[in-house]
N, C-alpha and C positions, 0 to 999 in steps of 0.2 A: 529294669522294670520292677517294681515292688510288687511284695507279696501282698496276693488279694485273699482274704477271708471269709468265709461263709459259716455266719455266728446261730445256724438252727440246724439242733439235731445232736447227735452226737458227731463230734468231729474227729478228726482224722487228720495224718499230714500225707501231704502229698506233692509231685511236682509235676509240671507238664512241659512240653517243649512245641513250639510250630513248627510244622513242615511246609516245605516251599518248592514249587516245580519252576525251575528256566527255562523262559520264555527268547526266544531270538530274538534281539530287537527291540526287547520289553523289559518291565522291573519283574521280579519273578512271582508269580500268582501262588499265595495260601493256600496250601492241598490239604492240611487234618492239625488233628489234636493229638496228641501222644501223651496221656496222662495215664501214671504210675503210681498206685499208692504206695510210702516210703516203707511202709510196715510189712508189708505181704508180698510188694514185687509185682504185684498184677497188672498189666497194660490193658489200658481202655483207649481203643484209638477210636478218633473218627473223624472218616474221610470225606472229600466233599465230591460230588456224583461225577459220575465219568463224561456226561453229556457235556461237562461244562468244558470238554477238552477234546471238540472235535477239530481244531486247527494244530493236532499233532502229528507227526509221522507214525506210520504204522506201528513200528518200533516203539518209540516211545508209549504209545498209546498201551499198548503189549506190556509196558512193563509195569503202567500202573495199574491193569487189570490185575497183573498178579501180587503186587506190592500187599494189600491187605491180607494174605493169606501167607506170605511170606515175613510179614512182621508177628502174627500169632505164633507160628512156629518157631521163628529165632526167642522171641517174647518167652515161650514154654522150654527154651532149652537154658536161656542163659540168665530168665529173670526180665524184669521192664527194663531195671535200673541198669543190667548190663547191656542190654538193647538199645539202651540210649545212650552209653558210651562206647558203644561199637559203632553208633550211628555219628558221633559227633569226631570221633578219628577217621571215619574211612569216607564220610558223604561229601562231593563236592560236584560240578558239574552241574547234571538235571536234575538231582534231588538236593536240596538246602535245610537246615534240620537249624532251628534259632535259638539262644542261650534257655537254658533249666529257669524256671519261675517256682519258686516255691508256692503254696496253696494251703488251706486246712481248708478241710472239706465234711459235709453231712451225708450226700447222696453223689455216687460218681458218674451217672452216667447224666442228670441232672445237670452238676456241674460242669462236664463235657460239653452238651448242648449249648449250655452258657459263653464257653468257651470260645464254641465252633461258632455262637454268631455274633460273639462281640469279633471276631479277629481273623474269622475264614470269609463266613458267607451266613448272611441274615435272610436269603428272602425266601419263600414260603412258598414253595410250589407243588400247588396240592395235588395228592397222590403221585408227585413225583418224587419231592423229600418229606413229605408232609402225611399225616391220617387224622381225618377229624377226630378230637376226644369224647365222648358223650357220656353221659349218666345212665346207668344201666337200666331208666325208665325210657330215657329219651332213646336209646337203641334199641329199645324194643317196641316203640314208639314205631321207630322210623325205617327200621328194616323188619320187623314184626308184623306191622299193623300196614306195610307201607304208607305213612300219612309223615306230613312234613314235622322234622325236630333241628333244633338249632345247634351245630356243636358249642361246647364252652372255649373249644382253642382249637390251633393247628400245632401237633405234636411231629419232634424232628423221628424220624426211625432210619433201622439200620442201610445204610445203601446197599448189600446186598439183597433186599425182598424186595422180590419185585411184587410191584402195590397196583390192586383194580379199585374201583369205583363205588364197591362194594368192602373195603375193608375200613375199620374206624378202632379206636382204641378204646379202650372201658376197665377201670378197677373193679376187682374183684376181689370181696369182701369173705372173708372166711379161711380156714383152716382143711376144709375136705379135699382138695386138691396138692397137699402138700404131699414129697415136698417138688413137686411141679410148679403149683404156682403158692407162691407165699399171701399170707393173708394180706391184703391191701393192693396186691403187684398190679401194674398196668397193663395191660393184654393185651395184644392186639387180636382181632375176630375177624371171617370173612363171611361177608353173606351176599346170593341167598345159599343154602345148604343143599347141595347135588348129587342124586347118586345115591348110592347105600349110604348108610349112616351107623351099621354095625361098627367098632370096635373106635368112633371118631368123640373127640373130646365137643361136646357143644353147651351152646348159651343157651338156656330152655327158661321158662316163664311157664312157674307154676300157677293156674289157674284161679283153685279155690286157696290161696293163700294169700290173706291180709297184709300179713307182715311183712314191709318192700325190703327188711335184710333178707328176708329167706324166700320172699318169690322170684329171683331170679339167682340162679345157680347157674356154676358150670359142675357138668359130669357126664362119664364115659355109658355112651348108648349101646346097650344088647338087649336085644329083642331076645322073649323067651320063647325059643321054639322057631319053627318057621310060619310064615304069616300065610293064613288059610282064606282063601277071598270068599270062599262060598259061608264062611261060620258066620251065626249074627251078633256075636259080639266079638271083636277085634282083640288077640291076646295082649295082655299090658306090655309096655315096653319095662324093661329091665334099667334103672338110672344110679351106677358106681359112681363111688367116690373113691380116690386111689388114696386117701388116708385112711390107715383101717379102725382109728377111732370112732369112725364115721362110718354109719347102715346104708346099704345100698336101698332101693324101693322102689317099688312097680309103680308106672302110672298107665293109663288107658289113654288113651292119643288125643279124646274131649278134655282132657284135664290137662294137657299140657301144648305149648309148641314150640319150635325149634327155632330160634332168633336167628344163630348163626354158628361159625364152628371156630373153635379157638385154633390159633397159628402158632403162635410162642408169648411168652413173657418179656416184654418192653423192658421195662424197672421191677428187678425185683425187691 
């Protein structure tokens, strides 16, 4: 198979390899992507959902539950690049592991999804491998205002989160969150927001602010003091940014509200 390229960004070299589960009776079904970049050693696997592999024996089933967290750790002891030749000496039977492709690459996890649906599995099963993507208006829009917003795409995410009907993905714009989330990175959020909200990373829409880079933030919610229900005006809430380039700043609860709460970093 020839090396494929990916000519925007700064590039990289890198190589990935397929994995393959044996089927009894069958040709053997695509299980992940095993992409290593050649420079750093780093493994970016991705596997494809376990649902799709309920005609296995216990056993088997068992053993792919553990295989992703089993390739991280071999992955952190020996490197990708030794990982993929520990895997191409010893793997035969149920697991199938298919020749090194070389790659230059911009963004890896990107490229991975690229990967995983030209040559695993393409289809788009929402909130099972899938989170809608939205525009940090249109998510605010749509789990804010609850009123109907369109996503721009269905994005793949990791198969260990497990995903409700309430989570969507959203770039987030800025530097105050570093270095948690880097400025651009894709997020994923879950809404509606439950429960206390002390010490929780969230998507807030500032109110009296014009400008759409800066009315929608994320940052870490502390209320100052404890909340007095009898007082007639409401103490402001407390709103960190974990960069300390970056002022934290009170708002009063009329000026702002709560979209939803950040989960992790998609792409950073």
């Amino acid at each position: 198979m020839p090396a494929e390229v990916i000519s925007i960004g700064t590039k990289r070299r890198a190589c990935w390899s397929l994995l393959e589960v044996a089927r009894a009776g069958g040709r053997p079904l695509p299980y992940g992507i095993l992409f290593v970049d050649q420079e750093t050693g780093r493994l970016t696997p991705r596997l494809r959902d376990l649902a799709c592999f309920d005609e296995l024996e216990e056993q088997e089933f068992d053993i792919l539950n553990a295989l992703s967290g089993d390739l991280e750790q071999k992955a952190g002891e020996m490197g990708g690049l030794g990982l993929l030749e520990s895997l191409e000496d010893s793997l035969s039977g149920f697991f199938r592991i298919g020749d090194r492709t070389s790659i230059v690459y911009s963004d890896a996890n990107a490229t991975v999804d690229r990967l995983f649906d030209d040559h695993v599995d393409s289809e788009v099963r929402e909130y099972i491998t899938h989170l809608p993507l939205y525009g940090l208006r249109a998510a605010a829009t749509k789990f804010g205002e609850a009123m109907e917003a369109e996503e721009e795409r269905w994005v793949r995410v990791p198969g260990s989160l497990r995903l409700t009907t309430g989570m969507f993905v959203a770039h987030v714009v800025g530097r105050s969150m570093e270095p948690l989330i880097q400025d651009g990175s894709a997020c994923i959020f879950r809404a509606p927001v439950t429960g206390s909200r002390g010490g929780r990373y969230l998507l807030i829409e500032k109110f009296d602010e014009t400008d759409f880079a800066s009315r929608y933030t994320v940052k870490r919610y502390a209320r100052q003091g404890p909340r007095d229900e009898s007082a007639e005006r409401e103490a402001p809430i407390h709103l960190e940014p974990l960069n300390r380039e970056f002022e934290a700043f009170d708002l009063t609860s009329d000026k702002f509200r709560v979209v939803a709460e950040f989960v992790q970093v998609l792409q950073p």
